[in-house]
C-alpha positions as CSV (number, residue, x, y, z in Angstrom):
1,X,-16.7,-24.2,23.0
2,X,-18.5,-26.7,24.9
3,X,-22.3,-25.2,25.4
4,X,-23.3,-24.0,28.9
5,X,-27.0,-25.7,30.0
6,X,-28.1,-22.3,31.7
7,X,-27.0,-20.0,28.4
8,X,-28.4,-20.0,25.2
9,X,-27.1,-22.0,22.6
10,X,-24.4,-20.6,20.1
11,X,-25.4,-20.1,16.4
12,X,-23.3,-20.0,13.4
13,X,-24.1,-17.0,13.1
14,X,-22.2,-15.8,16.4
15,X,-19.1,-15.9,14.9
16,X,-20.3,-13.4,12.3
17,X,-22.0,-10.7,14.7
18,X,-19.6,-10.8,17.6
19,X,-16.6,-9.8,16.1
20,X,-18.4,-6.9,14.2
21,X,-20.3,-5.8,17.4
22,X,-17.2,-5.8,19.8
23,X,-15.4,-3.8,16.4
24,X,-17.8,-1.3,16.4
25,X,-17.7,-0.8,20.5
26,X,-14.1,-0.3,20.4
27,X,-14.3,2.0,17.8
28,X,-17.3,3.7,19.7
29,X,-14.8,4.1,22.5
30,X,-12.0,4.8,20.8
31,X,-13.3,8.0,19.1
32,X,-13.9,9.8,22.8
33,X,-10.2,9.0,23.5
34,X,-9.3,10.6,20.1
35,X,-11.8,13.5,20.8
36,X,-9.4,14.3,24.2
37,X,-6.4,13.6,22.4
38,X,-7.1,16.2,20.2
39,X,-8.1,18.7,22.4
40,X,-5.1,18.1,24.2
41,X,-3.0,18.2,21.8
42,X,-4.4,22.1,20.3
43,X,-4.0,23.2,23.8
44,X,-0.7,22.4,24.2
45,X,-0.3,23.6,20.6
46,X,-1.3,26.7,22.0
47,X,0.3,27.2,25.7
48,X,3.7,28.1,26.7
49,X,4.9,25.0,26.4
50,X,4.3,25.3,22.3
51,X,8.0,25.0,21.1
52,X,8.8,22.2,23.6
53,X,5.7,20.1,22.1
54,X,6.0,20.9,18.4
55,X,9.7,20.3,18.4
56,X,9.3,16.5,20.6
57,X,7.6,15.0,17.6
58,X,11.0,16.1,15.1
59,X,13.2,14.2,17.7
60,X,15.7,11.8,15.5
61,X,15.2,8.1,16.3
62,X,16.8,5.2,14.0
63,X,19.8,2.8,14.0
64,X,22.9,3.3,11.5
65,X,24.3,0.3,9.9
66,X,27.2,1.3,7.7
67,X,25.6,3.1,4.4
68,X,22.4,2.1,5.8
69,X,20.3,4.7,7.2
70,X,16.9,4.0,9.5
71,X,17.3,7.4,11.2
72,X,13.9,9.0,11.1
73,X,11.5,11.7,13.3
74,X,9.4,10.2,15.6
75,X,6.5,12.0,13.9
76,X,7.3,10.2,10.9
77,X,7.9,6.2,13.0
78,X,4.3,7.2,14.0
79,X,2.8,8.0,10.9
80,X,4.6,5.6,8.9
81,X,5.1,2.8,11.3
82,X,2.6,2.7,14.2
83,X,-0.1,3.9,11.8
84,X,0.7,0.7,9.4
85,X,-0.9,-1.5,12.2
86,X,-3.9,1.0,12.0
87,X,-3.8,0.1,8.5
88,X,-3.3,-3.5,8.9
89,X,-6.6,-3.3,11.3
90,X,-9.1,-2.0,9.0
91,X,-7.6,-4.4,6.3
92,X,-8.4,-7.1,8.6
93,X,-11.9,-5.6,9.1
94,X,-12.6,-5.5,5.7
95,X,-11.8,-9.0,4.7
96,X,-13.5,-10.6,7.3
97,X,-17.1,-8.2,6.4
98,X,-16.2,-9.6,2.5
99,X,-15.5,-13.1,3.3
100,X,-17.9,-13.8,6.4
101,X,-19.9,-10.7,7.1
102,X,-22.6,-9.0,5.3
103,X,-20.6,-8.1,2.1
104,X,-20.5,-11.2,1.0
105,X,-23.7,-10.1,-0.6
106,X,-22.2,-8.5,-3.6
107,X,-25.4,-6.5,-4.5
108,X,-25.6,-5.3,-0.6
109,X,-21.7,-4.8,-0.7
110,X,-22.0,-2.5,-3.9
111,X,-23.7,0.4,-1.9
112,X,-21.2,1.4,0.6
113,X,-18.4,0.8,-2.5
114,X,-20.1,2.7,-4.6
115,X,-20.7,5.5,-1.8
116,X,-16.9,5.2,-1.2
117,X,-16.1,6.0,-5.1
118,X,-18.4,8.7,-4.9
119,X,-16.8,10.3,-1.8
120,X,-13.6,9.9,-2.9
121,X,-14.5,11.5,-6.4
122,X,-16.9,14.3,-5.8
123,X,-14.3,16.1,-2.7
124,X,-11.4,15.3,-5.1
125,X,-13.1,17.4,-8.2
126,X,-14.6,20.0,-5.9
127,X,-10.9,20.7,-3.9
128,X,-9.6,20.7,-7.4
129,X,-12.2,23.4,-8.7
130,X,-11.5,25.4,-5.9
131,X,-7.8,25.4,-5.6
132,X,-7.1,25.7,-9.0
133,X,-4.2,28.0,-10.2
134,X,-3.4,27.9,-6.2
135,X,0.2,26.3,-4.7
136,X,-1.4,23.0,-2.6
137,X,-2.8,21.2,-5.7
138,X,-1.2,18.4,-5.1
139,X,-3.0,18.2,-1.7
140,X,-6.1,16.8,-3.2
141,X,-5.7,13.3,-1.4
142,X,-6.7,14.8,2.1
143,X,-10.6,15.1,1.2
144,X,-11.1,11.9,0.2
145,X,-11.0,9.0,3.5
146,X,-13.4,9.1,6.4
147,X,-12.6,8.8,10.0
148,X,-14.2,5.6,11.1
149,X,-13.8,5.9,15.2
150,X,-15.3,9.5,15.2
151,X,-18.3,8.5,12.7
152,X,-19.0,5.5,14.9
153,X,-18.2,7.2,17.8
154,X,-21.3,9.9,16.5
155,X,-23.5,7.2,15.8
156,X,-22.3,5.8,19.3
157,X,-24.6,8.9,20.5
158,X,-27.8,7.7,19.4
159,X,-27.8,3.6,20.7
160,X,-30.6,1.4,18.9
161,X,-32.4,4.5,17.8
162,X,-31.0,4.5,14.4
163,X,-30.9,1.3,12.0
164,X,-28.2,-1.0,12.9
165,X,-27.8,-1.4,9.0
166,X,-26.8,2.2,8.9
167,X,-24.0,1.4,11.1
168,X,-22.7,-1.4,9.0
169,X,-22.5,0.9,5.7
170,X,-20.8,3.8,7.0
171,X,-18.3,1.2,8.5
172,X,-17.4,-0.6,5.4
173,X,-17.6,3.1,3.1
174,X,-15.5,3.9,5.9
175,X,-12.8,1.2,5.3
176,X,-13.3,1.1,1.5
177,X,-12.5,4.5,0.8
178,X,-9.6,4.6,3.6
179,X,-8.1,1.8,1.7
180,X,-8.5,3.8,-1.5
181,X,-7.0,6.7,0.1
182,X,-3.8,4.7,1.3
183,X,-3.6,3.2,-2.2
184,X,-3.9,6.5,-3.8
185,X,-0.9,7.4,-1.0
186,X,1.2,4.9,-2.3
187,X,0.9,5.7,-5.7
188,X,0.6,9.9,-5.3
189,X,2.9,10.6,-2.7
190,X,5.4,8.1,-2.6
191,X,9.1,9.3,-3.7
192,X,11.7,8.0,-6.2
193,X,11.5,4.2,-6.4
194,X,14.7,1.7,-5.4
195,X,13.8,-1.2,-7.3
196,X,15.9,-3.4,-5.3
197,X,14.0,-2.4,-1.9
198,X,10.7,-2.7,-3.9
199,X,11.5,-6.3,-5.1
200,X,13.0,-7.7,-1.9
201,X,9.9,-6.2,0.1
202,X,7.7,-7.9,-2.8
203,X,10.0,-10.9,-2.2
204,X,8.7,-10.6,1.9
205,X,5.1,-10.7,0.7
206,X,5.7,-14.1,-1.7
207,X,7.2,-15.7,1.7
208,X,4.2,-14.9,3.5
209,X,1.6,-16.6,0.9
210,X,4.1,-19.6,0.9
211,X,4.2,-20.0,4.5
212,X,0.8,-19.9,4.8
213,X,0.2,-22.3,1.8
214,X,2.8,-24.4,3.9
215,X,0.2,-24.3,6.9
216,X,2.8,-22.0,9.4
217,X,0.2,-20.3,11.8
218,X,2.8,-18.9,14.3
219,X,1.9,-15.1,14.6
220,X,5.5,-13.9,15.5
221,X,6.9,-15.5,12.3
222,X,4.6,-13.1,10.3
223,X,5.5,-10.3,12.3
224,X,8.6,-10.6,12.0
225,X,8.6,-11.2,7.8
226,X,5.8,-8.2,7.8
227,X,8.3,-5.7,9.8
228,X,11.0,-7.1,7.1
229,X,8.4,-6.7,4.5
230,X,7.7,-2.5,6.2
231,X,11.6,-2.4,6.3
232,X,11.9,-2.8,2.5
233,X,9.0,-0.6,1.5
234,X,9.7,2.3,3.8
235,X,13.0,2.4,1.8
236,X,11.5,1.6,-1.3
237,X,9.6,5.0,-2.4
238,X,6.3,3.2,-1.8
239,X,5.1,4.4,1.4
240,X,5.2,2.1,3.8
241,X,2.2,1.8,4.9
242,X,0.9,-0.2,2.0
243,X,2.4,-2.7,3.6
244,X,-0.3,-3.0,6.3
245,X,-3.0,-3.6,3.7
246,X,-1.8,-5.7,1.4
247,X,-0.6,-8.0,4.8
248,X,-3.8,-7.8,6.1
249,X,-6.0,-8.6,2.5
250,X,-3.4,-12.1,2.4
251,X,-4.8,-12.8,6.1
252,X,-6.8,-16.1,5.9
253,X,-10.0,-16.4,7.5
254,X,-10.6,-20.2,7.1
255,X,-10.3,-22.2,11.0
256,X,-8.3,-24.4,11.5
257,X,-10.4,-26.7,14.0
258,X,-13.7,-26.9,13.6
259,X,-16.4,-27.0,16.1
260,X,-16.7,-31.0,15.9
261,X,-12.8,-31.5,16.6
262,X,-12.8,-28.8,19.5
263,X,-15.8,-30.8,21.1
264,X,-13.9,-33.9,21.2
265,X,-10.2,-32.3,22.1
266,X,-11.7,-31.0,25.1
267,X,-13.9,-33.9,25.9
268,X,-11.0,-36.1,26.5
269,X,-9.7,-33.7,28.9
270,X,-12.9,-33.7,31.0
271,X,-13.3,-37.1,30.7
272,X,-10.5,-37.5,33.4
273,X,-11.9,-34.4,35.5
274,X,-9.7,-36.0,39.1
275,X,-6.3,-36.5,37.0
276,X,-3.2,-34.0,38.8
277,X,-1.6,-33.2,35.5
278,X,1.2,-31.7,37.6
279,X,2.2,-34.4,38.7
280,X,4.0,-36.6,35.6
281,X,0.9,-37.3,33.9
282,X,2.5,-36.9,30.4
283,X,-0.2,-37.9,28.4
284,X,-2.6,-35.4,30.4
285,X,-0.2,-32.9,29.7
286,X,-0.2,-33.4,26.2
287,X,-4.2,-33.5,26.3
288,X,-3.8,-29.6,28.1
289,X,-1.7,-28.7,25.1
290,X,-3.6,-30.1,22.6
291,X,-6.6,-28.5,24.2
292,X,-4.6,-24.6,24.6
293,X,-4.0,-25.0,21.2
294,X,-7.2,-26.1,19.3
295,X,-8.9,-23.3,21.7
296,X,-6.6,-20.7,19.4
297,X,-7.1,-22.1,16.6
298,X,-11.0,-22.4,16.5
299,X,-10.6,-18.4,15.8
300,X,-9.5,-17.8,12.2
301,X,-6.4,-15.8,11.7
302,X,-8.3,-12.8,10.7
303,X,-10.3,-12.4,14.1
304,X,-7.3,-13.5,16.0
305,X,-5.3,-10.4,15.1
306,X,-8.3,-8.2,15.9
307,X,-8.9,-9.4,19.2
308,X,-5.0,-8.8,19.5
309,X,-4.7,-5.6,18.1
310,X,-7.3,-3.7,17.6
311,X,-7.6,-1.8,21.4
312,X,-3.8,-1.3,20.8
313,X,-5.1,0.8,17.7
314,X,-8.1,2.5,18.7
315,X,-7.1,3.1,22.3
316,X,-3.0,4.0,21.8
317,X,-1.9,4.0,18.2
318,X,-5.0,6.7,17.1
319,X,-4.3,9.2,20.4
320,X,-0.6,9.1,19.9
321,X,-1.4,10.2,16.4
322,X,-3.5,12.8,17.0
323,X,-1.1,14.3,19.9
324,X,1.8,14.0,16.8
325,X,-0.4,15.6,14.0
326,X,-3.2,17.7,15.6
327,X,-1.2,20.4,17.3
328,X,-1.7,23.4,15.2
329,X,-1.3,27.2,15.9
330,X,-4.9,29.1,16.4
331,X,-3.5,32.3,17.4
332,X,-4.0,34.5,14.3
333,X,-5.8,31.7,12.1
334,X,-6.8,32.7,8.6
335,X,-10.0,30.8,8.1
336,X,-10.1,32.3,4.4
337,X,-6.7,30.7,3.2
338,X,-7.6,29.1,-0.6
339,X,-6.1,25.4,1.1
340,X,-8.8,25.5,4.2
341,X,-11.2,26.9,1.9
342,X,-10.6,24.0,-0.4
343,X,-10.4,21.5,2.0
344,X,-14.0,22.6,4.2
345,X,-15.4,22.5,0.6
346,X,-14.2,18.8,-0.2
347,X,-15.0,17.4,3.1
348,X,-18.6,19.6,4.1
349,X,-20.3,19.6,0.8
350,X,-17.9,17.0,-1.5
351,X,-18.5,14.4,0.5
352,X,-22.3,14.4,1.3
353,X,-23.1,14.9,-2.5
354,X,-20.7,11.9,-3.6
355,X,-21.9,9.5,-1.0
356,X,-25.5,10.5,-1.5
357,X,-25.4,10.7,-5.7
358,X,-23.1,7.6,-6.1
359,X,-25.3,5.4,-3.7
360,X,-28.5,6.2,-5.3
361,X,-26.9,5.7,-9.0
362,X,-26.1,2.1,-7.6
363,X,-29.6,1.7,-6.3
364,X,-31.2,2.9,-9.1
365,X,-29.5,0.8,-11.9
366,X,-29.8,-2.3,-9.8
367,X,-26.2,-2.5,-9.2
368,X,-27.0,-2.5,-5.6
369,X,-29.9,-2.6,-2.7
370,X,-30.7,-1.0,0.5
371,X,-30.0,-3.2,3.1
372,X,-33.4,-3.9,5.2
373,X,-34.0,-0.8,8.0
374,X,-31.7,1.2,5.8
375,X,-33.6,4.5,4.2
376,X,-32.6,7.8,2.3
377,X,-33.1,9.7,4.9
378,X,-30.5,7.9,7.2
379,X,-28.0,7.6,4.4
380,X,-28.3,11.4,4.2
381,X,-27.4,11.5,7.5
382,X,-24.7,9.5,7.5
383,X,-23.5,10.9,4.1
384,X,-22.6,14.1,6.3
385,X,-20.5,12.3,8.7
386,X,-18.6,10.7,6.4
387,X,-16.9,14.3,6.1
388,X,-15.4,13.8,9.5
389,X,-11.8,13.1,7.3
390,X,-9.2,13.6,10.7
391,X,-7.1,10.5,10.7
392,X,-6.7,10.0,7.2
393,X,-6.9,13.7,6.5
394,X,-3.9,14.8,8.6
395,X,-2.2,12.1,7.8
396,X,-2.3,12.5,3.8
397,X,-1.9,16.4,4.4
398,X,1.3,15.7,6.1
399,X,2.9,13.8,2.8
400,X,1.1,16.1,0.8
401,X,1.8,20.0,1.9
402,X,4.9,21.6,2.9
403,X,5.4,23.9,6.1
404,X,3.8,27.0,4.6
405,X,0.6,25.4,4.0
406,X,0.3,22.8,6.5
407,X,-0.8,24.5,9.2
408,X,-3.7,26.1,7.0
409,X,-5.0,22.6,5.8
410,X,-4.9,21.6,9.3
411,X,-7.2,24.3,10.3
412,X,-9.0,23.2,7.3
413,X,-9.4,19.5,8.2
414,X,-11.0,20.4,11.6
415,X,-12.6,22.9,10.8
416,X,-14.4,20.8,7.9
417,X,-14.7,17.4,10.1
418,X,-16.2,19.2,12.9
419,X,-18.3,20.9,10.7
420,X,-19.5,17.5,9.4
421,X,-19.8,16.1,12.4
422,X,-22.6,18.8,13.6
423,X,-25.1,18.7,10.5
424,X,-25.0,15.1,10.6
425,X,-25.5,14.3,14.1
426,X,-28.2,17.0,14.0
427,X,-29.8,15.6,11.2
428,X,-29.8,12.2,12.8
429,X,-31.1,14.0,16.1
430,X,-34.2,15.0,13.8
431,X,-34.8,11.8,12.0
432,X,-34.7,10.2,15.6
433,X,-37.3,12.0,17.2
434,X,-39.2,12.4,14.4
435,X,-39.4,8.2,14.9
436,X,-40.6,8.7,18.4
């Protein structure tokens, strides 16, 4: 964009910092809305109105075509479907934080990894431990993501009072070990695989690195091959929401018009500031489209689709979720079930001491370094929040337990993220007036 005399000048380095900042801000915001959405939803959960909510989200929706079957539950088109997009999101965020951000450092990008592995581990062993012997085993996925609007949404709390470094590493162990989690989904609790779904949806994802080998930059062309691509995975075994990430890793980040050509598209539309292009001035209509179009494409793909899509996510996608998923019974709760148990375990005390432990091994054999601001104390802090497991939580518990246990490792999941989220933002509420 051409620079403006009375603003500072833009930097490089802009394009680096914006598109995390505004990230972080909408996922700030969108944590409050989820917060609501899932008081709301264990109110209604628990109101007269119970049977009439519960039994909304089991409503059949789909389309028959012959022996062809795309009937599903609306709770499962939201998990499944709208929830790939969530996916898709963080994918997005990810890439562009290894490619352009601050994890292109790969000693600096090595600690949150390496705090992810160690999350994911330590809860997995420890829910293991516990419910061993106990029907629910199989449930060990839920203890292993992080939610990343309500931890930023904490840290939201606390403005420039904590290191902004701190923010940065829970955000990409946030998006590391959700990854991980929906990998380990796709592997642990798909079904029965139809190879000839599988290959056809693997075919989708070869058409999508030609076409963008080819140079095709039309969005709805990829949206349309990546809903073929969900299509053919949904009825592969694989869950479908694999298909999110692995769409959103193949998204390029390289611009298409550089600074340089921008400057000079756009110069030769002001250069004729008087012209009426409305009036049959072809070649200064073609100028105006030239100049629409190189202002898109000075944004690489990558941030493109989160501008697009990412308030879509955080501020409709994640409530909707939580209004399908949160709604459990209270009324007669048994906080001492061995699944709730297990799961406050993984999530309270697994997660802190994996975060913590793996982190510090990475430090200490020089595998990684603490970014600058970033200390122990902080990452203690942080290690607590990153047992705030909701969104990824319910949504593996969902695949993972059947009707008679569900409703316990619900409890169990907010019981144990809440729990998280209060001794890490008081711990951060100590290390920040301890700094004052």
């Amino acid at each position: 964009m051409i620079d403006d005399p009375q603003t500072l000048p833009h930097e490089a380095a802009d394009r680096i910092t914006k598109p995390f900042v505004r990230f972080l801000k909408i996922e700030a915001a969108a944590g409050g809305l989820l917060l609501l959405a899932v008081l709301l939803a264990l109110a209604l959960a628990n109101s007269p109105w119970q049977e009439a909510f519960l039994g909304f989200w089991e409503t059949p929706i789909g389309l028959t075509l012959g022996s062809l079957d795309f009937t599903r539950s609306l709770r499962h088109w939201i998990n499944d479907g709208l929830m790939t997009l969530f996916f898709f999101v963080l994918s997005l965020e990810l890439k562009r934080e290894i490619v352009l951000g601050e994890l292109r450092n790969p000693r600096q990008a090595a600690l949150p990894f390496a705090g992810a592995v160690g999350g994911m581990v330590v809860p997995v062993s420890l829910f293991l431990a516990t419910m061993y012997g106990q029907p629910g085993m199989h449930g060990w996925g839920t203890v292993m993501a992080t939610d990343t609007a309500f931890v930023i949404g904490c840290l939201a709390l606390f403005g420039n009072r904590i290191p902004p470094t701190l923010r940065l590493f829970l955000l990409s162990l946030a998006i590391f070990d959700d990854v991980g989690a929906i990998l380990v989904v796709a592997i642990g609790y798909g079904e029965a695989l139809t190879w000839s779904a599988l290959g056809l949806g693997l075919l989708g994802i070869g058409i999508v690195a030609t076409a963008s080998r080819l140079g095709i930059r039309s969005i709805p062309v990829y949206f349309f091959i990546g809903a073929a691509v969900w299509l053919c995975f949904d009825a592969s075994g694989v869950h479908a929401t694999i298909a999110g990430v692995i769409l959103g890793l193949m998204t390029p980040t390289r611009i298409w018009v550089s600074d340089i050509r921008l400057r000079v598209i756009l110069g030769r539309v002001l250069a004729a500031p008087n012209a009426d292009h409305r009036q049959g001035d072809v070649a200064g209509h073609h100028d105006l489209r030239q100049a629409g179009r190189a202002l898109t494409e000075s944004l690489s793909p990558v941030e493109r689709l989160e501008i697009m899509l990412h308030p879509w996510v955080g501020f409709a996608i994640m409530p909707i979720f939580a209004l399908a998923n949160a709604g459990i019974t209270i009324s007669g709760a048994d906080f001492g079930q061995p699944v709730s148990v297990a799961i406050i375990v993984g999530l309270v005390l697994g997660k802190p001491i994996g975060v913590l432990g793996f982190s510090w091994l990475a430090v200490r054999s020089g595998l990684a370094v603490l970014a600058p601001g970033l200390s122990w104390p902080f990452i203690i802090a942080g290690s607590f929040l990153t047992g705030i497991g909701f969104t990824m939580s319910l949504f593996i518990a969902g695949l993972a337990f059947d009707w008679s246990v569900l409703n316990a490792a619900k409890l169990g999941i907010l019981s144990g993220s809440a729990l998280s989220a209060m001794l890490g933002v008081a711990l951060l509420i100590w290390l920040t007036l301890r700094r004052t």
